[in-house]
N, C-alpha and C positions, 0 to 999 in steps of 0.2 A: 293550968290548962296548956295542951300541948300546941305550938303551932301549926301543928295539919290540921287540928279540931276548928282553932278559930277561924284558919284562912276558909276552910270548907264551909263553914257557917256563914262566914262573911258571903265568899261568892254564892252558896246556895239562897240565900237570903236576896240576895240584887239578883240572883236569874228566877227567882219566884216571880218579883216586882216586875223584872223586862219581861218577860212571859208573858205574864198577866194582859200589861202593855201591849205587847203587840196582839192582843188576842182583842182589846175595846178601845185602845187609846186612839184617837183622831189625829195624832198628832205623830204617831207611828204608823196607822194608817198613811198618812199625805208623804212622811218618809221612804217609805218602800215605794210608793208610785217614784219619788224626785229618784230613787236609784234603781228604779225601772223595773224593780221585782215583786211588785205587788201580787203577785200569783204565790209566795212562795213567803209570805205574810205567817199566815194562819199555821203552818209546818213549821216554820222557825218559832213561832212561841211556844207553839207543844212541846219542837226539842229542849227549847229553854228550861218551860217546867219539867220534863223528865229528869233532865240532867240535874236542874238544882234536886229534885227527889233524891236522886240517886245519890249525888254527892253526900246529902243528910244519911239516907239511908245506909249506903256505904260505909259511911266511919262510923257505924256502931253496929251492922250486920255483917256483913261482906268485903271484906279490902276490894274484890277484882268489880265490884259494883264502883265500888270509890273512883279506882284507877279508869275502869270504863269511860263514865259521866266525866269524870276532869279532862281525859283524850276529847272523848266527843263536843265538849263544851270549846277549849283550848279551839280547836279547831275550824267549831261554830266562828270563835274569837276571830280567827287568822283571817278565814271565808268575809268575815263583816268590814276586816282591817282592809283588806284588796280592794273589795267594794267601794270604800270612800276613799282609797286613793285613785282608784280607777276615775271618780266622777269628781277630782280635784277637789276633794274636801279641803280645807286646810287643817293645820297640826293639830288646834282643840280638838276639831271633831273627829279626828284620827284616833284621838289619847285614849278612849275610854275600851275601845274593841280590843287595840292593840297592847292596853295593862293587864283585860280579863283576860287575854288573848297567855301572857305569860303569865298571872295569876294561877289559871286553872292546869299551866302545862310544870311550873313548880309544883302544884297539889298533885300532881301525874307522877310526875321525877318522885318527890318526897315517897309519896305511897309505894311506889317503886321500890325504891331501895328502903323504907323501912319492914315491907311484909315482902316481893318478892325475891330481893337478891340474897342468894345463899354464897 
């Protein structure tokens, strides 16, 4: 198996879960209030789920579906990493944003240069 199949799996797989999460969990619920963005809850899991869709769907449909969803996610990543540093998180709670954060922007580069660079 190739490594863009698994890493794509992988994160599609944990943004199904956090999606999910931020769509019922109370515990992600109380988080977005502590970082003052409770408004913007319910649009961040939808992104979640789409992106992790895309990603699946992507690597076996569409490479520009793949490369989309991993940009958009990556990015999601970076927006959540500012956030907790913004509100003095410390480094644990930093680590998890800021791995998907370059997780999903490798699976970006990767897709990149394996379907569009000529």
């Amino acid at each position: 198996m190739k490594l863009l199949t698994v890493l794509s799996w992988l994160s599609g797989l944990f943004f199904i879960y956090f999606g999910i999460g931020c769509l019922i969990s109370e515990f992600i619920v109380s988080e977005f209030v502590r970082y003052g963005l409770e408004k913007f809850r319910i649009i961040t899991g939808i992104f979640q789920i789409l992106g992790a869709a895309g990603l699946l769907i992507g690597l076996y449909f569409d490479s520009r579906i793949l490369l989309f969803s991993s940009v958009g996610l990556g990015v999601l990543m970076i927006c959540g990493f500012i956030v907790r540093i913004n509100i003095n998180d410390n480094f644990f709670k930093c680590l998890p944003s800021f791995s998907f954060a370059v997780l999903n922007l490798y699976i970006a580069l990767k897709t990149f240069m394996i379907y569009f660079k000529n």
